[in-house]
PyMOL commands that place a pseudoatom at each C-alpha (Angstrom):
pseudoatom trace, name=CA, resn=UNK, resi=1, chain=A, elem=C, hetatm=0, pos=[-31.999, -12.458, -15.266]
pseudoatom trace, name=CA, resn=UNK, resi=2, chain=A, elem=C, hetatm=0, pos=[-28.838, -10.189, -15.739]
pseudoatom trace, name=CA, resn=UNK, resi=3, chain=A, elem=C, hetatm=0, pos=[-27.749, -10.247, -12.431]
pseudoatom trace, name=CA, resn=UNK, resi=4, chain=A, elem=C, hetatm=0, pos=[-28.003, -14.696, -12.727]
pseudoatom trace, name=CA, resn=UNK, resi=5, chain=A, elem=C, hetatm=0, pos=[-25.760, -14.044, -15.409]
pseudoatom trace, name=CA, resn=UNK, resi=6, chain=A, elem=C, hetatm=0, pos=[-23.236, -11.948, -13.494]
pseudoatom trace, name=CA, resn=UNK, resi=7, chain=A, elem=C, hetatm=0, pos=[-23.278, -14.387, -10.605]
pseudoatom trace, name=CA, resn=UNK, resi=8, chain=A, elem=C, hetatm=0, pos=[-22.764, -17.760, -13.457]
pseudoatom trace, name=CA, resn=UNK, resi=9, chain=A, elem=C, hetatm=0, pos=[-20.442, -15.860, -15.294]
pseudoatom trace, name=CA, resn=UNK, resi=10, chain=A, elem=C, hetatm=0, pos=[-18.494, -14.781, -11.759]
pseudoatom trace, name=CA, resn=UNK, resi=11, chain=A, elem=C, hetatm=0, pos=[-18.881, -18.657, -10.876]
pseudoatom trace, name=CA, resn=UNK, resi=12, chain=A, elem=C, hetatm=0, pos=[-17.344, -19.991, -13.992]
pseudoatom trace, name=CA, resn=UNK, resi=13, chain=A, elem=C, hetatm=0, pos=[-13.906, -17.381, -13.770]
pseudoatom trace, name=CA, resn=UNK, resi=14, chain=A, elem=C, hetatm=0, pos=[-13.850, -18.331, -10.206]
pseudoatom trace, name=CA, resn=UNK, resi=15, chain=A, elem=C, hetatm=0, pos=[-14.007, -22.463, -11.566]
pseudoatom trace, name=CA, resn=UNK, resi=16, chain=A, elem=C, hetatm=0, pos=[-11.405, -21.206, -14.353]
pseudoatom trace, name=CA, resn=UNK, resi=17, chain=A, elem=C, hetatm=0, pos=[-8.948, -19.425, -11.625]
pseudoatom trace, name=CA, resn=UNK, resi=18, chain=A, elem=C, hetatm=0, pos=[-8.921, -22.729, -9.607]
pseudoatom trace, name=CA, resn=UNK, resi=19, chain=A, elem=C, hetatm=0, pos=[-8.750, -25.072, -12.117]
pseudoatom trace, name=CA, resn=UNK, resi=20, chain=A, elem=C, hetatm=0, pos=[-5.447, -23.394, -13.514]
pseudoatom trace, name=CA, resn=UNK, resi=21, chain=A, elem=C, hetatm=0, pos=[-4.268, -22.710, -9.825]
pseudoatom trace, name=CA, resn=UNK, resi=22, chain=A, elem=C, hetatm=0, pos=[-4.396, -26.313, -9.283]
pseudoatom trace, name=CA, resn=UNK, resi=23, chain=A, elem=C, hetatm=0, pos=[-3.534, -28.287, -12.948]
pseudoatom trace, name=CA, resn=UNK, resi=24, chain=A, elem=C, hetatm=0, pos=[-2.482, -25.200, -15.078]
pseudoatom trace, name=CA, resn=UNK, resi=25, chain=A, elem=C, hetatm=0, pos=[-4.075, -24.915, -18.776]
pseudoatom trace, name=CA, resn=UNK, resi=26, chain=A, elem=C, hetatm=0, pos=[-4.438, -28.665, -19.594]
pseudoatom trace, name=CA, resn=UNK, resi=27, chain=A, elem=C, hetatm=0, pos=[-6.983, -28.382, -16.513]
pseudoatom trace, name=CA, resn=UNK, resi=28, chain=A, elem=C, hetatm=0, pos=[-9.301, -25.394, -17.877]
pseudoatom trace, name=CA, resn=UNK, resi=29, chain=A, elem=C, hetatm=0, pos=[-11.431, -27.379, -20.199]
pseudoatom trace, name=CA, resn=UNK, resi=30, chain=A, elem=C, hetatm=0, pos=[-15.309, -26.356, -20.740]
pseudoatom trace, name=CA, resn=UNK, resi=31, chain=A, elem=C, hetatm=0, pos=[-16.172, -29.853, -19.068]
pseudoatom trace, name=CA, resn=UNK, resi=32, chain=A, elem=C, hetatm=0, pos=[-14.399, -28.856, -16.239]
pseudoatom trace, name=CA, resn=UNK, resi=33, chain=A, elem=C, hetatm=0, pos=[-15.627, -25.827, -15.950]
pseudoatom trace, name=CA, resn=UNK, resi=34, chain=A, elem=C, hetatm=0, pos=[-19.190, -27.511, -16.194]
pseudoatom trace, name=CA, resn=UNK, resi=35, chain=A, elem=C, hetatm=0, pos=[-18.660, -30.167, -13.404]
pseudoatom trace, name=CA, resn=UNK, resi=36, chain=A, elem=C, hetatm=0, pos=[-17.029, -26.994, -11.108]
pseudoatom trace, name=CA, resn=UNK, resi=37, chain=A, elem=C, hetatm=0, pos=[-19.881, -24.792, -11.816]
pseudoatom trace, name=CA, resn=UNK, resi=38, chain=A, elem=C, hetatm=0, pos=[-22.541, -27.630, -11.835]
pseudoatom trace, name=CA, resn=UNK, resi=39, chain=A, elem=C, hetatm=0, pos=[-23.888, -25.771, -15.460]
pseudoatom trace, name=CA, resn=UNK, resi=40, chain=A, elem=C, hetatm=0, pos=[-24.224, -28.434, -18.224]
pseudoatom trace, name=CA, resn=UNK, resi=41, chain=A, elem=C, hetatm=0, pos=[-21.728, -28.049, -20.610]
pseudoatom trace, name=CA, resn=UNK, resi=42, chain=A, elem=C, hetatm=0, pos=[-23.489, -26.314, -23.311]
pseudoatom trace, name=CA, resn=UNK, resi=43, chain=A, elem=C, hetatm=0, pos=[-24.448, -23.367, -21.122]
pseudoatom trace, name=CA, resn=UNK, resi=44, chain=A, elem=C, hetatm=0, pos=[-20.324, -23.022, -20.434]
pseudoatom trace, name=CA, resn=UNK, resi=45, chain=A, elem=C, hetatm=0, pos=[-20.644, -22.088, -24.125]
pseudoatom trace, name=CA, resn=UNK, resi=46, chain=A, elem=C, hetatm=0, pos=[-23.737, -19.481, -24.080]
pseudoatom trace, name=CA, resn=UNK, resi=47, chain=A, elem=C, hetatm=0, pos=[-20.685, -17.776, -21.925]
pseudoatom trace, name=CA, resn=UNK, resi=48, chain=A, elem=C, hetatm=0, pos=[-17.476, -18.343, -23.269]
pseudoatom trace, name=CA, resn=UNK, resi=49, chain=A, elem=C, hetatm=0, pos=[-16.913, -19.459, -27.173]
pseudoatom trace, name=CA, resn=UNK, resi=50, chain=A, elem=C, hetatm=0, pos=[-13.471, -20.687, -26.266]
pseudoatom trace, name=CA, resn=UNK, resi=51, chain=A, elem=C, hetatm=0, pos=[-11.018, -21.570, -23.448]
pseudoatom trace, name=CA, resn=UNK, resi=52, chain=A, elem=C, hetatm=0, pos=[-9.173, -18.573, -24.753]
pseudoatom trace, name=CA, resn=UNK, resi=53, chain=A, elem=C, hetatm=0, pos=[-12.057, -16.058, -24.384]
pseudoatom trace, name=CA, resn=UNK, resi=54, chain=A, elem=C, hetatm=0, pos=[-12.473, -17.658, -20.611]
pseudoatom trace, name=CA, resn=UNK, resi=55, chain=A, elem=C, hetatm=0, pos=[-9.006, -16.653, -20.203]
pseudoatom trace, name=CA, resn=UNK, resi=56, chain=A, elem=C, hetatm=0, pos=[-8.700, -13.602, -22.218]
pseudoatom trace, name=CA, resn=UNK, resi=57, chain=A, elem=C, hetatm=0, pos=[-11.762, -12.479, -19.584]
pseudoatom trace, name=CA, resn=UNK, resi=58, chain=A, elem=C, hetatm=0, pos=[-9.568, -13.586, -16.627]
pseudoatom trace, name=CA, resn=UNK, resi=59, chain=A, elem=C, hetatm=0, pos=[-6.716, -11.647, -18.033]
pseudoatom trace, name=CA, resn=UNK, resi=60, chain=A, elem=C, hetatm=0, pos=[-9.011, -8.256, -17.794]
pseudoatom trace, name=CA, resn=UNK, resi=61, chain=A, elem=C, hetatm=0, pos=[-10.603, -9.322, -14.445]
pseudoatom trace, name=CA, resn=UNK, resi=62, chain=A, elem=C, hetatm=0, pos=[-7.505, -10.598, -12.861]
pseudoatom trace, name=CA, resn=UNK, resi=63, chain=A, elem=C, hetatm=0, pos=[-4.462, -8.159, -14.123]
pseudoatom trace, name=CA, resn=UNK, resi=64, chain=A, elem=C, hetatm=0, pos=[-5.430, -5.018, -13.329]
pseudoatom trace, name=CA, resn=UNK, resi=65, chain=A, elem=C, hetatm=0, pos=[-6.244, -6.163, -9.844]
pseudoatom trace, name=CA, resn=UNK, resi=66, chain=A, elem=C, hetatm=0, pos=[-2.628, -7.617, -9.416]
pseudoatom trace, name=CA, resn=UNK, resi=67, chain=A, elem=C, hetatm=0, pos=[-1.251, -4.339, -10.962]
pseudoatom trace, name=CA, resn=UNK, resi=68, chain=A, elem=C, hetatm=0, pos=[-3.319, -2.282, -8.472]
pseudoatom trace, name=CA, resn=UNK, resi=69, chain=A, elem=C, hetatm=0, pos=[-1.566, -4.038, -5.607]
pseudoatom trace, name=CA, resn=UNK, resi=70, chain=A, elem=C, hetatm=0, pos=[1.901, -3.849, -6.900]
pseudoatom trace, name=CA, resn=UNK, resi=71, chain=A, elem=C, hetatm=0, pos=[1.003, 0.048, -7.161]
pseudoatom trace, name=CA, resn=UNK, resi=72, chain=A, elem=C, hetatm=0, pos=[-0.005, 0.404, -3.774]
pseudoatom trace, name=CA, resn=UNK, resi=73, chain=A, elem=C, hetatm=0, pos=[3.097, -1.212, -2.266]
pseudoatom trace, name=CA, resn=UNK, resi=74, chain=A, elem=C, hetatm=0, pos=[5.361, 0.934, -4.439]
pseudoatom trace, name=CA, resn=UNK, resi=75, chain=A, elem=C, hetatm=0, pos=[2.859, 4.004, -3.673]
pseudoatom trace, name=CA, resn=UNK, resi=76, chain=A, elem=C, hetatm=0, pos=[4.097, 3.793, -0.065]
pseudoatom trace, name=CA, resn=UNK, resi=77, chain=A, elem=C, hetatm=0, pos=[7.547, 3.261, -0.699]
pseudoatom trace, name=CA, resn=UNK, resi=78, chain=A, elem=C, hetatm=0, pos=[9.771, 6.165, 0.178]
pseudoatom trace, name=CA, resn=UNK, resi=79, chain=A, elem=C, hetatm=0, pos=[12.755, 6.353, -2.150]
pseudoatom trace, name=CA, resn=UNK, resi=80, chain=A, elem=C, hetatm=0, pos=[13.189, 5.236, -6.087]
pseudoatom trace, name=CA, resn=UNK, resi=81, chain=A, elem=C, hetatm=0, pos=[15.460, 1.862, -5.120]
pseudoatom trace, name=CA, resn=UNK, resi=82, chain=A, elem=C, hetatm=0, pos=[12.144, 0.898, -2.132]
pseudoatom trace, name=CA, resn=UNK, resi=83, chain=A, elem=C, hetatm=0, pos=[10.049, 1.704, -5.117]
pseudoatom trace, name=CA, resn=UNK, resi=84, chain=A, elem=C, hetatm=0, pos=[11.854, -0.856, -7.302]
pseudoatom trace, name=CA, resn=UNK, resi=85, chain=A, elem=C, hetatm=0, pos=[12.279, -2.920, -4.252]
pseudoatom trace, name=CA, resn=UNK, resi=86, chain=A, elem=C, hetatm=0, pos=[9.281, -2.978, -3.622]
pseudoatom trace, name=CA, resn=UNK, resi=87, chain=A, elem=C, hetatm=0, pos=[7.538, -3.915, -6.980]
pseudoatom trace, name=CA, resn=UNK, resi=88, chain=A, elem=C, hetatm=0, pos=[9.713, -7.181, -7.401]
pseudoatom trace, name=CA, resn=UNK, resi=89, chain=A, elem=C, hetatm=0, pos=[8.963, -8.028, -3.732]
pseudoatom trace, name=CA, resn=UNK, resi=90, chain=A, elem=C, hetatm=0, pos=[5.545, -7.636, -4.178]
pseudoatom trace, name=CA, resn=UNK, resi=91, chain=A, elem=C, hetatm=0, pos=[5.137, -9.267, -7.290]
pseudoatom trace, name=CA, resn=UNK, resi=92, chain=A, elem=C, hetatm=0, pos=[6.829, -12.386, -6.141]
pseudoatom trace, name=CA, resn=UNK, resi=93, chain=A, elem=C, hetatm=0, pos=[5.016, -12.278, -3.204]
pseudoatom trace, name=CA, resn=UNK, resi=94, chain=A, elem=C, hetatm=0, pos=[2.184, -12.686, -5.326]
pseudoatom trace, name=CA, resn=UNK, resi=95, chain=A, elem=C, hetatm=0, pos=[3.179, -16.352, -7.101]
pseudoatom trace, name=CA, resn=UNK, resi=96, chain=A, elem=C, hetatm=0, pos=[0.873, -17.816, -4.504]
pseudoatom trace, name=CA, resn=UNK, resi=97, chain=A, elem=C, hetatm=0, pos=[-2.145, -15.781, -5.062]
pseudoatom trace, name=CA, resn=UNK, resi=98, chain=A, elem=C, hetatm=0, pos=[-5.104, -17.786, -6.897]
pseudoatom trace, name=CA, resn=UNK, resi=99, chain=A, elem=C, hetatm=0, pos=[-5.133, -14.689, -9.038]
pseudoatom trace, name=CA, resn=UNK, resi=100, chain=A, elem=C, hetatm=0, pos=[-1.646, -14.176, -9.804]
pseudoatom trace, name=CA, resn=UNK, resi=101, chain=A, elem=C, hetatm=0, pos=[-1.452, -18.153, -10.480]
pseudoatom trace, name=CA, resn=UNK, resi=102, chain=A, elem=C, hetatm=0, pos=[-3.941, -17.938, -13.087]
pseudoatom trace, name=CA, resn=UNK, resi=103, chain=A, elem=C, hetatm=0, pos=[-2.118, -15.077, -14.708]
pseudoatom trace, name=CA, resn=UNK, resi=104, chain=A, elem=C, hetatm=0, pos=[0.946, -17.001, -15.163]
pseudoatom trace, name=CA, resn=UNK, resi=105, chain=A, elem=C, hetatm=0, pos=[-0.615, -20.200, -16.631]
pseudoatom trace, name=CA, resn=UNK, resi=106, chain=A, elem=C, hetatm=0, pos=[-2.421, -18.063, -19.049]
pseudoatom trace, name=CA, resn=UNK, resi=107, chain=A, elem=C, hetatm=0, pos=[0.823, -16.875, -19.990]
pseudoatom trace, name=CA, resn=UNK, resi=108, chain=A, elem=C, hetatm=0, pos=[1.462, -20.519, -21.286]
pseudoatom trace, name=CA, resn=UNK, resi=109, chain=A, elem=C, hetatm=0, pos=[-1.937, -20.568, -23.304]
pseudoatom trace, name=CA, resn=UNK, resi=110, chain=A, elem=C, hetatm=0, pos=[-2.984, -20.788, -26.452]
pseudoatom trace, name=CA, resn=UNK, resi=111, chain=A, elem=C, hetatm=0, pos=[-4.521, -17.279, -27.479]
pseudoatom trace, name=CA, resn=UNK, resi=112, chain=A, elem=C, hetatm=0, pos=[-5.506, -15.172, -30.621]
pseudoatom trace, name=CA, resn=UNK, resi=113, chain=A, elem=C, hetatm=0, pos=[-3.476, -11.997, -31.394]
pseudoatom trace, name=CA, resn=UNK, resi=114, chain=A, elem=C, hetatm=0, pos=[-6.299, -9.681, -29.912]
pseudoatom trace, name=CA, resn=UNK, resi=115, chain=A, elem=C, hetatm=0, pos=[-5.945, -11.781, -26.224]
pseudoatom trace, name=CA, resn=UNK, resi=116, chain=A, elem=C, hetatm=0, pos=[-1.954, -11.574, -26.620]
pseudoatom trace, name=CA, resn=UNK, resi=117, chain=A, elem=C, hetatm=0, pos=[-2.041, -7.966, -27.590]
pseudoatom trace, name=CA, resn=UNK, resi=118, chain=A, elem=C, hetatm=0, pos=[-4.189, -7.031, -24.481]
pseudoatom trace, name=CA, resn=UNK, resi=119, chain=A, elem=C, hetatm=0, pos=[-1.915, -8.889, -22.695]
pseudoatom trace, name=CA, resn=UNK, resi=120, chain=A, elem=C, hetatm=0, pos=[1.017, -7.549, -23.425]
pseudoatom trace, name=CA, resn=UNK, resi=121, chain=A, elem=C, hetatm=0, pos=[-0.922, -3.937, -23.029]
pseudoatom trace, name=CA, resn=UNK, resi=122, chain=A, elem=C, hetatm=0, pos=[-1.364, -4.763, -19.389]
pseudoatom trace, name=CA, resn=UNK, resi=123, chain=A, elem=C, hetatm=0, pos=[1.856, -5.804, -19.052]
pseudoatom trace, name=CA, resn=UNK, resi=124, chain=A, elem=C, hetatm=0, pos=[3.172, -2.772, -20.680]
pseudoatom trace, name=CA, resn=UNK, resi=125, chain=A, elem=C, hetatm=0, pos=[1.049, -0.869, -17.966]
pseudoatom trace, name=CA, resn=UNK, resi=126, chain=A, elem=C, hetatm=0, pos=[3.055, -2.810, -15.193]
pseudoatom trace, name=CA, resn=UNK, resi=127, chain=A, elem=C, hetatm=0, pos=[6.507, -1.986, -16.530]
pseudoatom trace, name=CA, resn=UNK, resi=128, chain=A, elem=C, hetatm=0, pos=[5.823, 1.767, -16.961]
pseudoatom trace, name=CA, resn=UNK, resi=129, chain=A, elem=C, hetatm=0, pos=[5.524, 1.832, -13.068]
pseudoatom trace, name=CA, resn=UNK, resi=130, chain=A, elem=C, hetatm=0, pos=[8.859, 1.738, -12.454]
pseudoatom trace, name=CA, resn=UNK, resi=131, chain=A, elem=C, hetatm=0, pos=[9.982, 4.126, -15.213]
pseudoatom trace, name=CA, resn=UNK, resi=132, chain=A, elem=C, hetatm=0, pos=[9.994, 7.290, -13.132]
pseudoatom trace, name=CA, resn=UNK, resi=133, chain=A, elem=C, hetatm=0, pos=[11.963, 5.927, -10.384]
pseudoatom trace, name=CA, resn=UNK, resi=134, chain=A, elem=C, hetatm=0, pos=[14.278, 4.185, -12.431]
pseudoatom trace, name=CA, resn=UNK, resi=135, chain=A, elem=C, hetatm=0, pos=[15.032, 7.656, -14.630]
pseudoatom trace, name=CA, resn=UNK, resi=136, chain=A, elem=C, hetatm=0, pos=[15.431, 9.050, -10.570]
pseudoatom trace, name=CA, resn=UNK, resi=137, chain=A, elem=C, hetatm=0, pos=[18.267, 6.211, -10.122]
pseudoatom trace, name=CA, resn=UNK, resi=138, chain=A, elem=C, hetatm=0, pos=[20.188, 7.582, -12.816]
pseudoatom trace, name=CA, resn=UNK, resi=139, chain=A, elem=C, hetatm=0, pos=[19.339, 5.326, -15.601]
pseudoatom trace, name=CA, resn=UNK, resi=140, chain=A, elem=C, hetatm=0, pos=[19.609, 6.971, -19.242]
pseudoatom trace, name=CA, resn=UNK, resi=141, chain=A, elem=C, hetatm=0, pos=[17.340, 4.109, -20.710]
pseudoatom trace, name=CA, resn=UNK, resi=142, chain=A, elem=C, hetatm=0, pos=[14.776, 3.984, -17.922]
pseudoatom trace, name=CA, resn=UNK, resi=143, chain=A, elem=C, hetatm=0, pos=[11.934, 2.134, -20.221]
pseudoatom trace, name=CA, resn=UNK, resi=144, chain=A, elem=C, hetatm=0, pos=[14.605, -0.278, -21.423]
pseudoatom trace, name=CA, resn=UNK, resi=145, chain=A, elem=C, hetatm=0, pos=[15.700, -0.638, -17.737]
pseudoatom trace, name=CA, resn=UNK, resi=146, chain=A, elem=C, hetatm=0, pos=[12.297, -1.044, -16.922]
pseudoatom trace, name=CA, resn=UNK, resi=147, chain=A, elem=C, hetatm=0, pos=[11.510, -4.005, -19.427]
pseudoatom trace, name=CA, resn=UNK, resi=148, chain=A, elem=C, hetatm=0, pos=[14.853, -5.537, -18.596]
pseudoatom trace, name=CA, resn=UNK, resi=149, chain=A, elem=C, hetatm=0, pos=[14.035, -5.498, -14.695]
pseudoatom trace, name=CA, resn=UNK, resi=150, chain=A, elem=C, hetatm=0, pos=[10.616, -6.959, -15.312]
pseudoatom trace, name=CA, resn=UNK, resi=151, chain=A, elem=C, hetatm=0, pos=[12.243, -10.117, -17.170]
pseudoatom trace, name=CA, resn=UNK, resi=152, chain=A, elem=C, hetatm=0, pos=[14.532, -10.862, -14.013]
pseudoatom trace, name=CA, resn=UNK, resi=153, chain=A, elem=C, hetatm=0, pos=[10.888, -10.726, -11.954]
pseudoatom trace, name=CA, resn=UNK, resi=154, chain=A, elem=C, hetatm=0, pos=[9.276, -13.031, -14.618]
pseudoatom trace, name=CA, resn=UNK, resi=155, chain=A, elem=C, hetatm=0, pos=[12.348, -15.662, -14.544]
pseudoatom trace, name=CA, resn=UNK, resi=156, chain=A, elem=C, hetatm=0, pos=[12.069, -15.668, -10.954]
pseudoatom trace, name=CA, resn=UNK, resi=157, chain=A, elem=C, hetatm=0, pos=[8.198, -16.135, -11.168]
pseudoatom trace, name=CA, resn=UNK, resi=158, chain=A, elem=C, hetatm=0, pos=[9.025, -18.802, -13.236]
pseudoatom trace, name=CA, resn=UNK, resi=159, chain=A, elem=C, hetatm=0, pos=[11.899, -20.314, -11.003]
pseudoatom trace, name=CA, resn=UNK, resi=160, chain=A, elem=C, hetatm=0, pos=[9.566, -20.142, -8.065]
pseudoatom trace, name=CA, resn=UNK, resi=161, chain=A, elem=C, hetatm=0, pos=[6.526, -21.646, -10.270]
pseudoatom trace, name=CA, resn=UNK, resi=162, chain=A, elem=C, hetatm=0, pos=[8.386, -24.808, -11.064]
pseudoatom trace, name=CA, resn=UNK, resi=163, chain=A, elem=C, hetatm=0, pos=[9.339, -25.605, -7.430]
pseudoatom trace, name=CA, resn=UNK, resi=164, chain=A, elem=C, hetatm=0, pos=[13.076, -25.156, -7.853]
pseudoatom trace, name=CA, resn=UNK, resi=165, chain=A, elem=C, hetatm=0, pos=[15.336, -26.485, -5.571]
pseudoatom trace, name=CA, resn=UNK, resi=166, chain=A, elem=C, hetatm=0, pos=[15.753, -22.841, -4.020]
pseudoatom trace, name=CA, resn=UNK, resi=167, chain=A, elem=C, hetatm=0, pos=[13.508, -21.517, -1.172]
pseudoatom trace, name=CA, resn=UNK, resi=168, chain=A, elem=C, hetatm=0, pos=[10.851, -18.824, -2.771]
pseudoatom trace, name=CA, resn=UNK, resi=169, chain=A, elem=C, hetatm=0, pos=[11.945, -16.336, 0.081]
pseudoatom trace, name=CA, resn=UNK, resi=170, chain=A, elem=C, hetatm=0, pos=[15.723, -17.100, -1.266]
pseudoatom trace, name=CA, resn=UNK, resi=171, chain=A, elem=C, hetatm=0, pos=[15.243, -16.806, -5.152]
pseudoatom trace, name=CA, resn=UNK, resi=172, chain=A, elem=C, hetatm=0, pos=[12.974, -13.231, -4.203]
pseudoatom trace, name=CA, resn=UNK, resi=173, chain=A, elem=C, hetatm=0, pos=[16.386, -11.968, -2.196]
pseudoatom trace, name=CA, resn=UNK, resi=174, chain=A, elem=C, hetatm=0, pos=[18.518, -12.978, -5.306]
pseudoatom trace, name=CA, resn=UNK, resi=175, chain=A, elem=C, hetatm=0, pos=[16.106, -11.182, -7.544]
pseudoatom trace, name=CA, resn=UNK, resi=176, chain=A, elem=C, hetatm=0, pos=[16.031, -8.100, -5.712]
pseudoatom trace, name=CA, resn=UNK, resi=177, chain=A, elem=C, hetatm=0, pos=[19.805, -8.581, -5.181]
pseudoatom trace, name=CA, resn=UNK, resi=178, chain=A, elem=C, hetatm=0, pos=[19.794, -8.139, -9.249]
pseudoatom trace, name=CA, resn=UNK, resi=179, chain=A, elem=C, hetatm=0, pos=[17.551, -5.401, -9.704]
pseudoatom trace, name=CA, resn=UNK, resi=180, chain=A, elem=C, hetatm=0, pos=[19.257, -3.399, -7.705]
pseudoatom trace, name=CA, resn=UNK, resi=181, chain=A, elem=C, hetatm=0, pos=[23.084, -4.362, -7.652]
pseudoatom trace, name=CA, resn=UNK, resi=182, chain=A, elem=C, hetatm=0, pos=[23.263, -6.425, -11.049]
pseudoatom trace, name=CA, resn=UNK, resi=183, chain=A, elem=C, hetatm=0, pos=[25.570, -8.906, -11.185]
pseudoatom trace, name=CA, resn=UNK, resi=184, chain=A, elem=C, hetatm=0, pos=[27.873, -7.720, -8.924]
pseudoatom trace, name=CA, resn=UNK, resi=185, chain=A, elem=C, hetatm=0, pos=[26.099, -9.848, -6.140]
for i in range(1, 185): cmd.bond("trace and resi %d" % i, "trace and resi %d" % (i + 1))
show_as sticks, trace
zoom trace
């Protein structure tokens, strides 16, 4: 009986990550996740008691699997600028990703503080990776850096998320152009 659980509760975040992949948050909707998982509705429910728990449980699947490979790409990374190189380049990298999709539409969605606060945990976990080689480049206000260098990776996720008229390989070369020269271009 447990492990049926496991696999319908694996089957519904798998239904969740594709339904945001493909139509973003208007898409997740408990009938949705019923036709995708072929569960009636009200067993979507014995589950999840809100689209927000569904993705407040995709958050804690989904993040810390994104974070490990961001970590692993910076892990091999000789030098503090191919560290910080590296984590925009991978992160970007990762827009396509079913998992990395569903991140970023759940950024758009409507959560309670407790969701939004573990959110912004994991996201705090993310940044502090690139402390330590950002103190190494000189930086006096490495965590500040750090914070500031993750918003030019989220505006690009963004930029590359809405299908701008830039190339996705061209708006990652501008944003690692930032991160490590500034605005000097």
């Amino acid at each position: 009986m447990a492990e049926h659980r496991s696999m319908q509760r694996a089957a519904l975040l798998d239904a969740a990550r594709s339904l945001l992949s493909e139509g973003g948050t208007e898409a997740l909707t408990f009938p949705a996740l019923a036709e995708r998982t072929g569960l009636a509705r009200s067993s979507v429910y014995e589950y999840f008691r809100s689209r927000a728990a569904v993705v407040e449980e995709l958050c804690a699947v989904d993040f810390p699997v994104w974070a490990a490979e961001v970590e692993a790409v910076m892990a091999v990374a000789e030098g503090s600028e191919a560290k910080i190189e590296a984590y925009v380049r991978q992160q970007l990298a990762l827009v396509g990703d079913r998992r990395h999709r569903a991140v970023v539409a759940i950024s758009a969605s409507e959560l309670d503080s407790g969701a939004r606060e573990k959110i912004r945990a994991a996201h705090g976990g993310l940044v502090a990776m690139t402390v330590e080689a950002l103190r190494e480049m000189g930086h006096r206000e490495p965590r500040l850096a750090a914070m500031l260098l993750q918003g030019v990776v989220d505006a690009a996720v963004r930029r590359i998320e809405l299908g701008a008229a830039e190339d996705p390989a061209a708006i990652t070369e501008a944003a690692v152009a930032m991160a490590l020269r500034g605005v000097r271009g």
